[in-house]
N, C-alpha and C positions, 0 to 999 in steps of 0.2 A: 600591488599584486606581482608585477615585475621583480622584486628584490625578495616576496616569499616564494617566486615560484608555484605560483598556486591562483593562476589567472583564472580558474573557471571557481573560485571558493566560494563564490555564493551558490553555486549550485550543489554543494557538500555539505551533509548534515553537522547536525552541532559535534554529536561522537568523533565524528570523521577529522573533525578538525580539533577537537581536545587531543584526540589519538596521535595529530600528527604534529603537535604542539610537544607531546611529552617527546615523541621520539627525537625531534628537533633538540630539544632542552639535554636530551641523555648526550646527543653526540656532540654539543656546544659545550657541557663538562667535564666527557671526555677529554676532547681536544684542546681544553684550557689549562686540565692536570697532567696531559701529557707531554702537549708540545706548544704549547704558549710563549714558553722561555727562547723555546730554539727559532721556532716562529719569527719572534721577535728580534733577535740578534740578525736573523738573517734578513729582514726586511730593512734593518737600519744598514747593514752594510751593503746591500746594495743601490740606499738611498743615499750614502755616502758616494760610492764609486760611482753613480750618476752625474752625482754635482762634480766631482772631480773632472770629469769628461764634458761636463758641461760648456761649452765655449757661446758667449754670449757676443753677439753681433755687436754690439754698442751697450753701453753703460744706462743711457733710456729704457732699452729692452728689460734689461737685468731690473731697475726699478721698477719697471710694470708690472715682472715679473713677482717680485717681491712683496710690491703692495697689492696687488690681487689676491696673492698667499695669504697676506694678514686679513683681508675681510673676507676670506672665505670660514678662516681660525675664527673670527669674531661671529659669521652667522652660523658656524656648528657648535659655539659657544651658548649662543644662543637661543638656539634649539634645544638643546641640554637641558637648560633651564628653565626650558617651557614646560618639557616633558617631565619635568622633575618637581613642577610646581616651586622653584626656587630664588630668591631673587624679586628681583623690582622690573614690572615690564614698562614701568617709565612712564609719559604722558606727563601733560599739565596739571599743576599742582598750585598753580600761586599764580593770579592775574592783579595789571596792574591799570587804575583807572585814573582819567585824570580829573582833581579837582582846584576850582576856582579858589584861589585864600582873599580876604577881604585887601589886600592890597594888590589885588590885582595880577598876581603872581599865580603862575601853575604849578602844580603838585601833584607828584605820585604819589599814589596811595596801594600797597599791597594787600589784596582780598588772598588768603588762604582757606577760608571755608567753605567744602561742597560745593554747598546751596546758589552760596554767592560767585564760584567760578563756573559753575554751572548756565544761571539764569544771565551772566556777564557775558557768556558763550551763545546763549543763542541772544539774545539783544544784536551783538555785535554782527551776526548773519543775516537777522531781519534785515537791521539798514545798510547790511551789502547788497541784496539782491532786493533792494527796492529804491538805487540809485537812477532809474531811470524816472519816478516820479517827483523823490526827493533829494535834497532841498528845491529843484526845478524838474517840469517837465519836462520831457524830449519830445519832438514832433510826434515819434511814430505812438507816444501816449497820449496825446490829444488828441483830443474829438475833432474831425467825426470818423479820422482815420483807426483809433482804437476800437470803436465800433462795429466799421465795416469790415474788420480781420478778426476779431474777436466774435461777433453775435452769431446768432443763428442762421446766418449767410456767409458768413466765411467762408467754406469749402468756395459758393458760386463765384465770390467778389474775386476768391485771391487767381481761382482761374481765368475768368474775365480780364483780372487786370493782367496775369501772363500769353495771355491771347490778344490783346490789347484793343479787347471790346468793352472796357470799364471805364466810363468817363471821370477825367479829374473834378474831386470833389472841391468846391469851396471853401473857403477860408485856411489854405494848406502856403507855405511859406514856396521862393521859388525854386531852392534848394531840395526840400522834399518833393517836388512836383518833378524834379529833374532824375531823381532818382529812384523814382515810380515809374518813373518813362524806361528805364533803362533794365526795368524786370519785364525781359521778355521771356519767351520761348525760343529757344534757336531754331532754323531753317529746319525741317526734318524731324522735329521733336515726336520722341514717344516715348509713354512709360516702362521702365523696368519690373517685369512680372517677379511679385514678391515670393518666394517659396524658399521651406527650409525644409530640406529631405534628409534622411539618415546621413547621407553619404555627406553634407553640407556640414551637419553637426558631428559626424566623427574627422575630417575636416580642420573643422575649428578646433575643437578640443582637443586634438592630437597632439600639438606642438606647446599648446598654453603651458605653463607650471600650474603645480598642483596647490604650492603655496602662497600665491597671490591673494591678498586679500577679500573679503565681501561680505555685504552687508547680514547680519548671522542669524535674522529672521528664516532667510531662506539657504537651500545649501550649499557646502561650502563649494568652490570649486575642483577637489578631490574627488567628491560624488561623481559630477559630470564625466570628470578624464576616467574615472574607473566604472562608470557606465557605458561606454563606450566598447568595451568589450564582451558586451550581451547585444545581440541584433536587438531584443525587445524591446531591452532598457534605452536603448540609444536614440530605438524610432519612437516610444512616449515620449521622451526628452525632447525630440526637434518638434512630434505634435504638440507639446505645448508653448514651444517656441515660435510653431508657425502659427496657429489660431490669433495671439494680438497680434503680429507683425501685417495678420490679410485681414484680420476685420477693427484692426484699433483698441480693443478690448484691453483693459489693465487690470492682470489677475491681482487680489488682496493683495498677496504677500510680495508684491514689488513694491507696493505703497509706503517702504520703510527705507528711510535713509540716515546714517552712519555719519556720524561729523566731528572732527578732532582737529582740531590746532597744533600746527607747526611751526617754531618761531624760526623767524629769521636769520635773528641776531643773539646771539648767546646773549642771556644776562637781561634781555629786553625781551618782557612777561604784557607788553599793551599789545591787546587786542586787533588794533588798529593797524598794530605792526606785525600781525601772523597770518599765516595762510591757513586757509581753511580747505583740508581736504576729506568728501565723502566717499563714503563706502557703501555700495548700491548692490544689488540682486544679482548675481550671478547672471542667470539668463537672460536680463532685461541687456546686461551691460555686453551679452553674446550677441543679439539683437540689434544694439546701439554700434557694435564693432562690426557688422555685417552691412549695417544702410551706410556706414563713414566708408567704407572699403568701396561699395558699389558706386556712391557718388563722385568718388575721387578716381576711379576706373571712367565713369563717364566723363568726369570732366576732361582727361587726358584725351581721351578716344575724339573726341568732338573739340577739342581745341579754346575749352573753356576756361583755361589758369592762365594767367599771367605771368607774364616771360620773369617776372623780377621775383616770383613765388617760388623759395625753394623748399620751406618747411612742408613735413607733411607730404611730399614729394618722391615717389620713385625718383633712382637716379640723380638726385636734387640734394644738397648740400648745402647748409647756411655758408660753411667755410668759402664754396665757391664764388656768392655773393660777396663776401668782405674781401675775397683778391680782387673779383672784381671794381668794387668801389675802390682800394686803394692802387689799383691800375690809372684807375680816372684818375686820380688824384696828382698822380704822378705824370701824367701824360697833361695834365695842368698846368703845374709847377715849370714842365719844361716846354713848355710854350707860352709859359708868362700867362697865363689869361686869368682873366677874373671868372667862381664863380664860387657860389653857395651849396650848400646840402645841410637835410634837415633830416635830424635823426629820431624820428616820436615813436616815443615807447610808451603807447595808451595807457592810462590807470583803469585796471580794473577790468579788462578786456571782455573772461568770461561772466564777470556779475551784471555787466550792460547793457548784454544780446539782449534785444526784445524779440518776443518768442514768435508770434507773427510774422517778422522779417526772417527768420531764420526759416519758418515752414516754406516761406517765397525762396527764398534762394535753392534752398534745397530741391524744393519741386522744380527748379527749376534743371535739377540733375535728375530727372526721372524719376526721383523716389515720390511714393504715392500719397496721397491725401492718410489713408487709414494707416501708415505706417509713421507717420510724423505725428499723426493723432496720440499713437499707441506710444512714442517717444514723449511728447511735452505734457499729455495728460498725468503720467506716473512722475513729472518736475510737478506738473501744478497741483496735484492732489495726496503727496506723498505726507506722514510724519515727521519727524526727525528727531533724534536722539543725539546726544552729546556725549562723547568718549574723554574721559579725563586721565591724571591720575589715579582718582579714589573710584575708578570703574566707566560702567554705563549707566547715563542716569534712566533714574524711574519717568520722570516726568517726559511726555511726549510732546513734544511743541508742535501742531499743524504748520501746513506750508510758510515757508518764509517769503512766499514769493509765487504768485503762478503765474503770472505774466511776462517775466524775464529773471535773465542770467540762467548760463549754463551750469554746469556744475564739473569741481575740479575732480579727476577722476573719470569723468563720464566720457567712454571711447570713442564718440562720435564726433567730438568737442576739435580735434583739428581741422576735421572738415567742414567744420560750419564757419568757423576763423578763414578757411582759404577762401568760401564763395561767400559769405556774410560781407 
């Protein structure tokens, strides 16, 4: 709306804007058969005499400069050829699986069909996001503790046990028992009132891109940012943004999730070895970016992150962490001492959350029973489709998972990683 100049177009008839389509069109050919040439001559020469005048701080600059140029060339390239319907918009084409040979030897095998890189795609999802029961259970999926966070008492037990009037169950190892101890409620605890007002969602939407991706059952986020400049449109938008966020409710059309494969490693097509990133509801994922924001406001304010936490962090910097460790290191070295450091980079980090543990921790930053309800029920009860090269598949696979792992994608997903 910004680039026609014509921010109020929806409320102009269809004439109105045929009418102001043709007059656009007459003076775009004008000024193409008359001053195109000269236009042009003069735009190059003074994008000439700019770079002439250009004085580059350091040779670094000049490079970032340069390579920023080219991916910006490459995503209007891009865009060309959306718009143009032209071209290959890429995706997975060819998976590779491994097979046992009677000599005991492993083997790739190249699946190029559909069907078969399809049904190979979600296989490989299921038994991501059901590593916490398989090949072994983890505590927090054992009985009797998956029961009493999971059943029909949940809501009572998980506040109980952060009020710390919930007796430790039996038969619980004593590593879990220590870390059930340790979900409390901070001194002072109280929850944060959930509400999304017009003013919250033009807010949000203002600074977001219009191009970022979402799941395309529901709309894109284009819609939103240019609903935002209708009062009406804007307050239907945050009402239906606030009703699940205060009462837990999970409209249909969030129940649809988006899953595509990204390899890692050029040339290596297993599974095994790609990441899986989805593409979820617009509003759910406005919703999802609104409780990670408040939680991580709370945490700051009440002094609940850890000194060594810098991801995910106002003001906070991985970089500042690794001077720091090689400070240590150094001030080691030159004091002769012995010592160790251990560097564990989890597998699997988001597919392992168990979703119980994450609604504790969380509540344990003020966010509400009915707004974590409204988060994990649309993970536990969603569809899922698979994005390839040869398209979106037809076929809808039910949840892979409603009990745990996060999902790659989902905005909320660094805050539950800082207090999880």
């Amino acid at each position: 709306m910004k680039k026609t100049k014509l921010p109020d177009a929806w409320k102009k008839t269809t004439a109105e804007l045929e009418t102001a389509l043709r007059n656009d069109r007459k003076e775009y050919l004008h000024a193409k058969k008359n001053h195109a040439v000269t236009w042009r001559k003069e735009f190059l020469t003074i994008q000439v005499k700019q770079s002439k005048k250009k004085q580059w701080t350091s040779r670094k600059a000049r490079d970032r400069f340069l390579r920023l140029r080219r991916m910006k060339q490459r995503e209007e390239a891009r865009r060309r050829r959306r718009a143009q319907s032209k071209g290959s918009t890429g995706g997975l084409q060819a998976i590779q699986v491994e097979e046992q040979l009677p000599n005991g030897q492993v083997d790739l095998r190249t699946l190029t069909d559909r069907r078969q890189v399809e049904q190979g795609c979600m296989q490989e999802n299921r038994a991501r996001y059901d590593q916490t029961r398989s090949p072994y259970t983890t505590p927090p999926m054992d009985e009797p503790l998956y029961s009493m966070f999971t059943g029909a008492d949940a809501e009572r037990n998980s506040h109980a046990l952060l009020e710390g009037r919930l007796p430790m169950p039996d038969g619980i190892d004593s590593y879990t028992q220590l870390f059930l101890e340790q979900c409390r409620f901070h001194q002072g605890h109280s929850m944060i009132p959930m509400e999304v007002s017009p003013d919250d969602h033009t807010y949000f939407w203002s600074p977001n891109p219009e191009n970022k991706g979402s799941e395309p059952h529901g709309l894109h986020n284009g819609h939103f940012k240019a609903g935002i400049y209708s009062p009406t449109v804007a307050q239907c938008d945050a009402l239906f943004r606030h009703i699940p966020l205060t009462t837990g409710f999970v409209p249909d059309n969030w129940r649809h999730l988006m899953n595509f494969a990204i390899g890692k490693k050029p040339g290596d097509f297993r599974l095994t070895k790609m990441r899986t990133i989805q593409l979820m509801n617009s509003e759910s994922q406005a919703n999802y970016k609104k409780l990670g924001r408040l939680a991580m406001a709370y945490g700051e304010e009440h002094h609940l992150l850890a000194d060594g936490q810098c991801g995910a962090r106002k003001h906070h910097q991985a970089i500042d962490l690794a001077l720091s460790k090689r400070l240590v290191w150094d001030l080691l070295i030159l004091q002769r001492r012995s010592a160790g450091w251990i560097s564990n980079d989890a597998k699997s980090c988001f597919d392992r959350v168990v979703h119980w543990v994450a609604v504790i921790a969380m509540m344990r930053l003020a966010i509400t029973w009915n707004a974590l309800r409204m988060m994990f029920d649309t993970l536990a009860t969603s569809t899922h489709r698979v994005r390839t090269g040869f398209g979106d598949s037809e076929e809808r696979s039910p949840f892979y998972c409603t009990i745990s792992g996060l999902r790659p994608g989902q905005r909320s997903g660094p805050a539950h990683l800082s207090f999880g």
